[in-house]
C-alpha positions in Angstrom: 116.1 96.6 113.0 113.7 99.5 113.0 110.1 99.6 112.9 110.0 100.4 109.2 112.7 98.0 108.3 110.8 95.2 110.0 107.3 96.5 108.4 109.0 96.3 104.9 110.0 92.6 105.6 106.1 92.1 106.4 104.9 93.3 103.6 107.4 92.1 101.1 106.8 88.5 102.2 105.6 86.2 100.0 102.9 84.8 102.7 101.5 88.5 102.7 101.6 88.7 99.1 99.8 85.4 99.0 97.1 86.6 101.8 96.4 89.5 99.8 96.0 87.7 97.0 93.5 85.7 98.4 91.3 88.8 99.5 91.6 90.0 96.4 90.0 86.5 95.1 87.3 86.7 97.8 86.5 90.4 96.9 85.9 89.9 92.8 83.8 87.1 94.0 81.8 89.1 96.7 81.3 92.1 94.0 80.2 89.2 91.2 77.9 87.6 93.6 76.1 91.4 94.2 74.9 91.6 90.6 72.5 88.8 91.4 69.7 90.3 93.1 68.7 86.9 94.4 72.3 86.5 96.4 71.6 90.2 97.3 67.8 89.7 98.9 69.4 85.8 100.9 72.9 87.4 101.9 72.8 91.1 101.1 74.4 91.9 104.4 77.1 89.5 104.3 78.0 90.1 101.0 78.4 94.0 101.8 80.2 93.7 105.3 82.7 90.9 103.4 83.1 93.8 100.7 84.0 96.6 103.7 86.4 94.4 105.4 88.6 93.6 102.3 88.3 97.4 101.3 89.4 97.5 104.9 92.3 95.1 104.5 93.5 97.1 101.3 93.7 100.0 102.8 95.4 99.2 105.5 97.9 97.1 103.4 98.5 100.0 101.0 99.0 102.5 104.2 102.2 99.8 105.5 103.3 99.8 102.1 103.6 103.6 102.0 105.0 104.2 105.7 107.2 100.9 105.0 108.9 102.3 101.2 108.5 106.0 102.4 108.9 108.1 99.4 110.3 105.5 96.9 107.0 103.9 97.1 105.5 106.1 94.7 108.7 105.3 92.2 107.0 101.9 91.3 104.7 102.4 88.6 102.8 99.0 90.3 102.6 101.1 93.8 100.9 104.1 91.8 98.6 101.7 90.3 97.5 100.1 93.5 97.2 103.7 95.0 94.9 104.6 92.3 92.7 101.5 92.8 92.3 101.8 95.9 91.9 105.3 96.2 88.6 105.3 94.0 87.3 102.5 96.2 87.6 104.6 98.6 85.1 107.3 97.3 81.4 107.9 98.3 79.1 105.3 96.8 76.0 107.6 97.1 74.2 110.4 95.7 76.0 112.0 92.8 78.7 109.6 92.9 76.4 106.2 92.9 78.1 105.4 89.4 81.3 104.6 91.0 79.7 101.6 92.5 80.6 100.0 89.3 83.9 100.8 89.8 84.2 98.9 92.8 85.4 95.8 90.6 88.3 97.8 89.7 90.3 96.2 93.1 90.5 92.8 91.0 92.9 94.1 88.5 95.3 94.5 91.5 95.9 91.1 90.9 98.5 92.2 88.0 100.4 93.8 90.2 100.4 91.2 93.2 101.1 88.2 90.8 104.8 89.1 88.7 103.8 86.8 85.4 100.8 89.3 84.9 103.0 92.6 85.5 105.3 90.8 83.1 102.8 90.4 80.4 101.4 93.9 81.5 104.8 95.2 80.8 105.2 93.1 77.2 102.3 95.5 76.4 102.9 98.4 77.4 106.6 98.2 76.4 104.7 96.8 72.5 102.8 99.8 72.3 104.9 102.0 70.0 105.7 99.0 67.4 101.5 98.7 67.8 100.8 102.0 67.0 102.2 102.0 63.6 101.1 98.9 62.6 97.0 100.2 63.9 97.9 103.0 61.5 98.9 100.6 58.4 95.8 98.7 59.7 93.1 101.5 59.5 94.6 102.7 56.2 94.1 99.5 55.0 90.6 99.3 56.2 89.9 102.8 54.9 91.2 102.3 51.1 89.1 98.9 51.3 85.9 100.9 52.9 86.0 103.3 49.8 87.2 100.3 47.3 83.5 98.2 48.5 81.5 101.1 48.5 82.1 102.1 45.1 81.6 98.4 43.8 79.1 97.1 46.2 76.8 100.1 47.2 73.7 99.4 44.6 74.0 95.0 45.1 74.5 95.3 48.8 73.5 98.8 50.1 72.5 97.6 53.6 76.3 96.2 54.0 78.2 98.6 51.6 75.3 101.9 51.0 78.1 104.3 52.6 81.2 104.8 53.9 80.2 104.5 57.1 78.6 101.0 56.6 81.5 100.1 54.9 83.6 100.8 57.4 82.1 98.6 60.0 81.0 96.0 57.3 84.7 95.4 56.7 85.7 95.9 60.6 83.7 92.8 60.8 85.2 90.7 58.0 88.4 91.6 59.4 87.4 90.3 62.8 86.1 86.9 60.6 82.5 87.2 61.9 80.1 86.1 60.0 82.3 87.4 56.9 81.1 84.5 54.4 77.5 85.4 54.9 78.0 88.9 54.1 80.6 88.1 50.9 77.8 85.3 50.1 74.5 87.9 50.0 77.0 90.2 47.8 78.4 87.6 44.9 74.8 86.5 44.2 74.7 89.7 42.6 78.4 90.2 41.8 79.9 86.6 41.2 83.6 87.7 41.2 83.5 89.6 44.8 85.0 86.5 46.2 88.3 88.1 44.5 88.1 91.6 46.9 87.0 89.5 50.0 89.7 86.6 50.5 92.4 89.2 49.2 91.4 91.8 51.9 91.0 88.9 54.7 94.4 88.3 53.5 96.0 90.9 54.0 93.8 92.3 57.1 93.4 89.0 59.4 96.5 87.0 58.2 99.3 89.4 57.6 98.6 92.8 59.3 96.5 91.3 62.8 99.5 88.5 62.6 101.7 91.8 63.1 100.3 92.4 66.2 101.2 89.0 67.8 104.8 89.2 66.3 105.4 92.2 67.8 104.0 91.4 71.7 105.9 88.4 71.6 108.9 90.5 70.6 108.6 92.9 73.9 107.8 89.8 76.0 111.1 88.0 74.6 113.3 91.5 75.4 110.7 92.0 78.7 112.4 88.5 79.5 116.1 89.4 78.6 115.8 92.9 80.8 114.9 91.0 83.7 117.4 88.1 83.6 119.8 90.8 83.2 118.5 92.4 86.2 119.1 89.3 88.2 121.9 88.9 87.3 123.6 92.2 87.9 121.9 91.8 91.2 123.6 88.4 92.0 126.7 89.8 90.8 126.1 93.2 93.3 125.5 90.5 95.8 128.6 88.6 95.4 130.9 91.0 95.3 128.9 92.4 98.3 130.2 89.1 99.8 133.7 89.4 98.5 134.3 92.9 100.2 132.9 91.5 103.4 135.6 88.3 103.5 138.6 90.8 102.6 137.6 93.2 105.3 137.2 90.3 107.5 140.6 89.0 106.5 142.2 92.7 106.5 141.0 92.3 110.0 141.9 88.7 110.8 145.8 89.8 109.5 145.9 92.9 112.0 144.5 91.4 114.6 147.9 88.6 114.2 150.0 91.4 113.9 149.0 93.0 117.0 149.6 90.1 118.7 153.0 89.7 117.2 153.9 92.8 118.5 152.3 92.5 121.9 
């Protein structure tokens, strides 16, 4: 076994994968703690050499991951990700570039790609995105007809909800969302009694029939996320297997002219 082959097997492991996952842990937690300015002025020096060690540690890993996969590391989306990460952790913190501090908490969202249920719900997204993107569309035309519907009906009983489009707009963004929507239906129908009629039909159509859309099409990409990846397995136990079929036939094949040799001899 070579150097790299043995380096992969490292890294791959699910101990490793486990260890990192812990530093990732001990890192959000170290970067939480230094927002408190009382943790900082007690343990301000502990907190920033634990924080240099795990950036440290992730470089490191992220260095044996590259010299272990050699070019094919960068054909896992997950790799690029972690290169990214890691990459603008590893930018100067000082001067012009003191804003990317803040940034620094970006290393805890390596934990989607270290744990496989949150790549898997990751990938549910991402894979949910075009079926998304029409229903937003349906979603802010709704919101838009409604915008200009309330202005024109509530704009002289209500003008600091409905006075413009603009207030309209985020008047009903917020109904939609279901905060606080009965106060501001409420302070309208005690000019306009019959408003109740535009506001429950709107929150029925925005909150329980379009936003519903949005669930019934995430679970959809996790169900066929789910499917892809049992088939995966599957073809892969089947590669394996008939790996292990062509090994016993050579081994037979073999076996058979080894006898025959023997017969002849």
């Amino acid at each position: 076994m070579t150097t790299r082959e043995r380096l992969r097997a490292l890294v791959d492991a699910p101990r490793f994968q486990q260890f990192i996952i812990g530093v990732i842990l001990v890192n959000a937690v170290t970067l939480g703690c230094e927002t408190s300015p009382a943790l900082v002025a007690a343990h301000g020096e502990l907190l920033h050499a634990v924080d240099r060690i795990t950036l440290a540690i992730f470089t490191v890993e992220l260095a044996a991951r590259l010299y272990a996969h050699g070019p094919t590391f960068f054909r896992d989306p997950w790799n690029c990700f972690d290169a990214v990460i890691v990459g603008i952790a590893l930018l100067p913190t000082s001067g012009s570039f003191g804003v990317l501090r803040a940034l620094r908490i970006l290393r805890a969202l390596r934990l989607i790609s270290a744990i496989p249920s949150m790549r898997r719900v990751v990938g549910a997204l991402l894979g949910a995105l075009p079926g998304m993107a029409s229903i937003a569309a349906l979603l802010g035309l709704i919101l838009y007809v409604g915008s200009v519907i309330a202005t024109k009906l509530f704009s002289t009983v209500a003008p600091e909800y409905f006075g413009d489009l603009g207030a309209s707009l985020f008047t009903l963004f917020q109904v939609m969302t279901g905060e606080a929507w009965s106060e501001v239906a409420r302070s309208v129908m005690e000019a306009e009694p019959l408003a109740w009629i535009f506001f429950i039909s709107y929150i029925a159509v925005t909150t329980f029939t379009v936003l519903n859309l949005f669930i019934a099409v995430t679970v959809s990409a996790m169900e066929s996320q789910v499917a892809r990846e049992h088939e995966i397995a599957e073809e892969n136990q089947t590669a394996i297997l008939l790996a292990e079929i062509q090994q016993l036939r050579e081994e037979v094949r073999g076996m058979h002219a080894v006898g025959q040799q023997r017969q002849e001899g």
